[in-house]
C-alpha positions as CSV (number, residue, x, y, z in Angstrom):
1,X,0.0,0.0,0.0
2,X,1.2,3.7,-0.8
3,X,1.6,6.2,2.4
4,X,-0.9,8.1,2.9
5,X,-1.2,10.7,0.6
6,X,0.2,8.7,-1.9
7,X,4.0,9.7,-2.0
8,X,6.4,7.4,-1.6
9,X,9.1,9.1,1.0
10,X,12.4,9.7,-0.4
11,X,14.4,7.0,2.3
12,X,13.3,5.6,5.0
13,X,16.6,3.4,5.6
14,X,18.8,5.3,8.0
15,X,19.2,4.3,11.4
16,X,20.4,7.5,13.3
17,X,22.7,6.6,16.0
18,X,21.6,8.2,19.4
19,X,24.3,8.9,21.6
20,X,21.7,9.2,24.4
21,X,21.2,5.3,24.5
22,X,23.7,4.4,26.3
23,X,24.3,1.2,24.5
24,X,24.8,3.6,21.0
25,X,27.3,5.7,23.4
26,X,29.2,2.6,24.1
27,X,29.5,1.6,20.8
28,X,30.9,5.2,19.6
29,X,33.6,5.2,22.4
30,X,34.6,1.4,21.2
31,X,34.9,2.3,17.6
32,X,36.8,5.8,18.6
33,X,39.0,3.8,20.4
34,X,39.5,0.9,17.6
35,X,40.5,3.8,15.6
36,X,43.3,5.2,17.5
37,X,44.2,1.3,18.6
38,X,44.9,0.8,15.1
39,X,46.5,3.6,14.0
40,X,49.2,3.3,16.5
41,X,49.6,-0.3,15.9
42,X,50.0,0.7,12.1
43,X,52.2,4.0,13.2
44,X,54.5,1.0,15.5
45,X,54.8,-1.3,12.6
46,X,56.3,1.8,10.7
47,X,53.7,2.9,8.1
48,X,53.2,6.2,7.1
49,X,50.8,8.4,8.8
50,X,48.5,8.2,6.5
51,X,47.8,4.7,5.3
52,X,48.0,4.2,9.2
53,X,45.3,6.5,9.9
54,X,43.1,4.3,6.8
55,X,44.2,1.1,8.8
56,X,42.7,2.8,12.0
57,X,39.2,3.4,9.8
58,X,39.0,-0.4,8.8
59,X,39.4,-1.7,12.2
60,X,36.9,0.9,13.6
61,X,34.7,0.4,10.0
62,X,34.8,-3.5,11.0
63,X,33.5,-3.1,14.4
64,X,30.8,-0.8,14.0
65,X,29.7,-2.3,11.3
66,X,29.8,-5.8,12.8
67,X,27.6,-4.5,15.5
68,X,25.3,-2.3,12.9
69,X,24.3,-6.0,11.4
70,X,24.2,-8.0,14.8
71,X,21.7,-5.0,15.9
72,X,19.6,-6.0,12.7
73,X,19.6,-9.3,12.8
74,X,18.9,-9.6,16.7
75,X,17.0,-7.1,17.3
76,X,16.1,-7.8,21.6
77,X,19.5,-8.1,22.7
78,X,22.0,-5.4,22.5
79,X,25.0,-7.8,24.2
80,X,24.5,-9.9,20.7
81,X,25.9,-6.7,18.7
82,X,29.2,-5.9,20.9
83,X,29.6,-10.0,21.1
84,X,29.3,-9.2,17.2
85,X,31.6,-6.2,17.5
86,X,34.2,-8.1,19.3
87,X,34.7,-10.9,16.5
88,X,34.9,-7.7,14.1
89,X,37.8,-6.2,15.4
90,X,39.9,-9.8,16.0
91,X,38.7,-10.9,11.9
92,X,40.3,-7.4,10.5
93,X,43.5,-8.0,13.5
94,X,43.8,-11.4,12.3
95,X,42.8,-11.9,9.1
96,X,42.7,-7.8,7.7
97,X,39.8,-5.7,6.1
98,X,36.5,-6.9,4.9
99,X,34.7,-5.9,2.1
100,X,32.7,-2.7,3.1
101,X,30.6,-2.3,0.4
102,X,29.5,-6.0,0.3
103,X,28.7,-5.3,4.3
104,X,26.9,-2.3,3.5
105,X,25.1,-4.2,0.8
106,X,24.1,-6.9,3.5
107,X,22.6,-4.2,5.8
108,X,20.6,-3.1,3.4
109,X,19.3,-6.2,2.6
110,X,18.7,-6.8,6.4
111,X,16.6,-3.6,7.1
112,X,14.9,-3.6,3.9
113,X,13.5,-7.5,4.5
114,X,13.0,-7.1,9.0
115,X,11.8,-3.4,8.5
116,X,13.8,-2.1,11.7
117,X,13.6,1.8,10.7
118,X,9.6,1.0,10.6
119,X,9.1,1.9,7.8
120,X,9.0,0.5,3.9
121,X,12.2,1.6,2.1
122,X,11.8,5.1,0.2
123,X,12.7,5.8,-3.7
124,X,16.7,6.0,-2.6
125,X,17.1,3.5,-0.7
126,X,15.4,1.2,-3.5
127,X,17.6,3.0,-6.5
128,X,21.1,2.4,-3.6
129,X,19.9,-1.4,-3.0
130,X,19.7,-1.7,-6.9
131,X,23.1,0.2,-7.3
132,X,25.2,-1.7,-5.5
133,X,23.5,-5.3,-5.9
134,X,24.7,-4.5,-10.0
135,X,28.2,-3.2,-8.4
136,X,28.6,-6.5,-6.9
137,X,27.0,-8.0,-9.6
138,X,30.2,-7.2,-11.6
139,X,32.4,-6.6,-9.3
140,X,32.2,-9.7,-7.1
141,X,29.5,-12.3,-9.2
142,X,26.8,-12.2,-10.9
143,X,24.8,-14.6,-8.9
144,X,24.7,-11.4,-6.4
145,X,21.9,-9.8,-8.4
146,X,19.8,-13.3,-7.5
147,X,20.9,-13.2,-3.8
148,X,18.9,-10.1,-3.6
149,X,16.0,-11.3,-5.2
150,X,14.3,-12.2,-1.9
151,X,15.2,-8.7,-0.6
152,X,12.6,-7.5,-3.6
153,X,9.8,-9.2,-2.8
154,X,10.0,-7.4,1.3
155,X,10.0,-3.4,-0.1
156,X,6.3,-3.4,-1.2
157,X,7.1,-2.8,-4.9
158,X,3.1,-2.4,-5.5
159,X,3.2,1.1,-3.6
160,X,5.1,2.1,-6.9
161,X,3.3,2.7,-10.7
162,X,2.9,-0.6,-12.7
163,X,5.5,0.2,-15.2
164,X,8.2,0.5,-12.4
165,X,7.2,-2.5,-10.1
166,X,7.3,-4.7,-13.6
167,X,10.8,-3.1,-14.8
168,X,12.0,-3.6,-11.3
169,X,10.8,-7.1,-10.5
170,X,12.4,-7.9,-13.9
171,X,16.1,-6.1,-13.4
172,X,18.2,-8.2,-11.0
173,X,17.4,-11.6,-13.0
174,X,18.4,-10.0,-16.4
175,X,21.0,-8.6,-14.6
176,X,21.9,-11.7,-13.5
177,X,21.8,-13.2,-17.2
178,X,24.0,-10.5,-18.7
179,X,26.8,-9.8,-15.8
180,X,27.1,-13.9,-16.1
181,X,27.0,-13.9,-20.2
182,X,29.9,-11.0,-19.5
183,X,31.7,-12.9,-16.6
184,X,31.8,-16.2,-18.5
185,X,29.5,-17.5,-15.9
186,X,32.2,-18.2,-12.9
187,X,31.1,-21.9,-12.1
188,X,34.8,-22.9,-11.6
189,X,34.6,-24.2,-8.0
190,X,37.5,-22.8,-5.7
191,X,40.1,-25.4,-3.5
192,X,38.3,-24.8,0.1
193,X,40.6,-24.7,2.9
194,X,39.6,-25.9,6.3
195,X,38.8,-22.4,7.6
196,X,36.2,-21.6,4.2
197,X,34.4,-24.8,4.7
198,X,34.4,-25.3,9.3
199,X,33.7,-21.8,10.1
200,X,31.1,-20.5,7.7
201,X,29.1,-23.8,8.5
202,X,29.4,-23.8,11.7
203,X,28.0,-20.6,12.3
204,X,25.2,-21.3,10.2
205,X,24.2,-24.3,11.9
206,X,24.2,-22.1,15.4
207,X,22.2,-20.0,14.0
208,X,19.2,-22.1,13.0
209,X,17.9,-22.5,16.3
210,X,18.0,-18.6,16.4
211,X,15.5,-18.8,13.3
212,X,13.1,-21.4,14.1
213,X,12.9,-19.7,17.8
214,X,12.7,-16.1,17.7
215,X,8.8,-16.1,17.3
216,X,8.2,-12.6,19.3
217,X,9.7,-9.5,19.0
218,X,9.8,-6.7,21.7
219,X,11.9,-4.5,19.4
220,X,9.9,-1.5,17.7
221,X,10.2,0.3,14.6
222,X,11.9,3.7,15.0
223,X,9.6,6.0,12.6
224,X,6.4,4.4,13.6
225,X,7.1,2.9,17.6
226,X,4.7,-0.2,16.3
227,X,6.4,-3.7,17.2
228,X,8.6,-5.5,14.6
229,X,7.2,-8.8,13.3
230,X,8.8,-11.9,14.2
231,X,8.1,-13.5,10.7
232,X,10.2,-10.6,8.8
233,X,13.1,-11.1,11.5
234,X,13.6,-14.7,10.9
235,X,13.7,-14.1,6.8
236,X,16.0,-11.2,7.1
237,X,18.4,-13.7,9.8
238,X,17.5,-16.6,7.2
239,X,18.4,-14.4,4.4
240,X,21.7,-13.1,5.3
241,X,22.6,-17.0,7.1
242,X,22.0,-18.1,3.0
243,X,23.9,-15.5,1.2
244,X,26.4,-15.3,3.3
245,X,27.2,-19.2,3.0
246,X,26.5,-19.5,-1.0
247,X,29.3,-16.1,-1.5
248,X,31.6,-18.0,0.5
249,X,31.3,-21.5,-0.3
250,X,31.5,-20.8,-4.5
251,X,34.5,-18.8,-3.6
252,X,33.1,-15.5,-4.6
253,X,33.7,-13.8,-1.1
254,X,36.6,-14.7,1.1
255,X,36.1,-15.5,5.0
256,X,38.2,-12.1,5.6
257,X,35.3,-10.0,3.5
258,X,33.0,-10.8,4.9
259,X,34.1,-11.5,8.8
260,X,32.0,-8.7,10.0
261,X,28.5,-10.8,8.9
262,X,29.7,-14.3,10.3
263,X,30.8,-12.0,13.5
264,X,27.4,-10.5,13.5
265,X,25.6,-14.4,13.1
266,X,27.7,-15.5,15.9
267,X,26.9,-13.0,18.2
268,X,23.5,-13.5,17.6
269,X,23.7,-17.1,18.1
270,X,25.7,-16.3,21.0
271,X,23.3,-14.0,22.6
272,X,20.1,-15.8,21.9
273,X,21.9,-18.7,23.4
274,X,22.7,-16.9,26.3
275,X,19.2,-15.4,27.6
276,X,17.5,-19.2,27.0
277,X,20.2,-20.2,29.0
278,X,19.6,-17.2,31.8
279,X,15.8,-17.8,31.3
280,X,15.9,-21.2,32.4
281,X,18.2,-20.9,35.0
282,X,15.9,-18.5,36.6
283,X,14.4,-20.5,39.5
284,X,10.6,-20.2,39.3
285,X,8.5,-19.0,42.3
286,X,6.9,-21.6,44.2
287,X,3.0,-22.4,44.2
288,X,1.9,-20.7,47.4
């Protein structure tokens, strides 16, 4: 349905981060303080000031944004995110940078499908998902434009005029068609190692349970205040579980790019595991 009125806003995607919440606070101070950590380490290990100073961005970029996607994909539980944020800065220590466009890609994805900002995705934020889905398309493979097929069918393309909904339901797959026609399809399987096939899998099978339980939601949208549904949080975890896995497993996306995500799934796993656990060790009062 349109918003009333009949416009479409203009985006509807942003996320502002209140330094009021004490939780956002914290997560300002940690990335501040990712920033200078890595710029010394990089200043110690004797690069110049400035490519130190973009080494101090990507371990701040990985933590933020490693909490950024934990807060979307587990929406009740704020420890999930800095459990996220803490596997985000040891990936980009250990293993070095992600991909930050493919991450930014994946929260757009995210909000667009669970609707966290409460509200349908405006004309921008649809034209920006379209952009860099092609980007990556190109860039990274063209199985990227079916990947966010799902994400399509979650922004309400019928509040748009018939022509538009039809030319953009049809994009991504002939998209799809001519970036893998250009690319010479890319079916060449890569050689695994043990850390491509273990880790990625086992995170996805931790998260399952997170899935098939997380039946209410106490989170609300931030434009409207109305309470998220459950069903649209378990596609957008289920979505990003999927891609994730099928970038990494064909070899388009290395474990390093996109450490952030699997950070993010593990702290959610993490997290929901956590309060079951403190639910049920809560003893219950006795029958009077």
């Amino acid at each position: 349905m349109r918003p009333e009125g009949g416009r479409i806003p203009v985006s509807t995607i942003g996320r502002p981060v209140d330094p009021s919440y004490p939780t956002n606070l914290a997560i300002l101070v940690l990335s501040f303080l990712t920033l200078i950590a890595g710029l010394v380490t990089c200043l110690l290990q004797g690069e110049a000031f400035g490519a130190s100073l973009v080494g101090g961005l990507q371990w701040a970029g990985s933590v933020f944004l490693a909490w950024v996607l934990a807060r979307e994909a587990d929406p009740d539980r704020w420890y999930s995110a800095f459990l996220a944020a803490a596997g985000g800065l040891a990936s980009t220590v250990l293993l070095g940078p992600p991909g930050f466009v493919l991450l930014l890609w994946f929260v757009l994805g995210l909000r667009s499908i669970s609707r966290t900002p409460g509200a349908s995705p405006g004309v921008l934020d649809v034209v920006g998902l379209y952009g860099i889905t092609l980007w990556l398309g190109f860039t990274v493979h063209w199985i990227v434009a079916l990947l966010a097929m799902p994400v399509i069918f979650f922004i309400d393309l019928c509040r748009f005029p018939k022509a538009l909904r039809v030319g953009a339901a049809l994009a991504l797959p002939a998209a799809a068609i001519v970036l893998g026609i250009a690319r010479g399809g890319q079916i060449a399987l890569p050689e695994w190692g043990w850390v491509e096939i273990v880790l990625p899998t086992a995170i996805a099978a931790m998260v399952v349970p997170v899935i098939v339980g997380y039946r209410r939601v106490r989170s609300v949208g931030d434009r409207t205040g109305e309470p998220l549904k459950p069903r649209r949080v378990q596609w957008a975890i289920a979505w990003a579980v999927a891609v994730a896995l099928i970038l990494t497993l064909i070899g388009s996306a290395s474990t390093q790019e996109l450490a952030p995500i699997w950070a993010a799934l593990a702290g959610t796993a993490l997290g929901w595991t956590a309060a079951k656990l403190l639910r049920q060790a809560k003893p219950s009062n006795p029958v009077q």
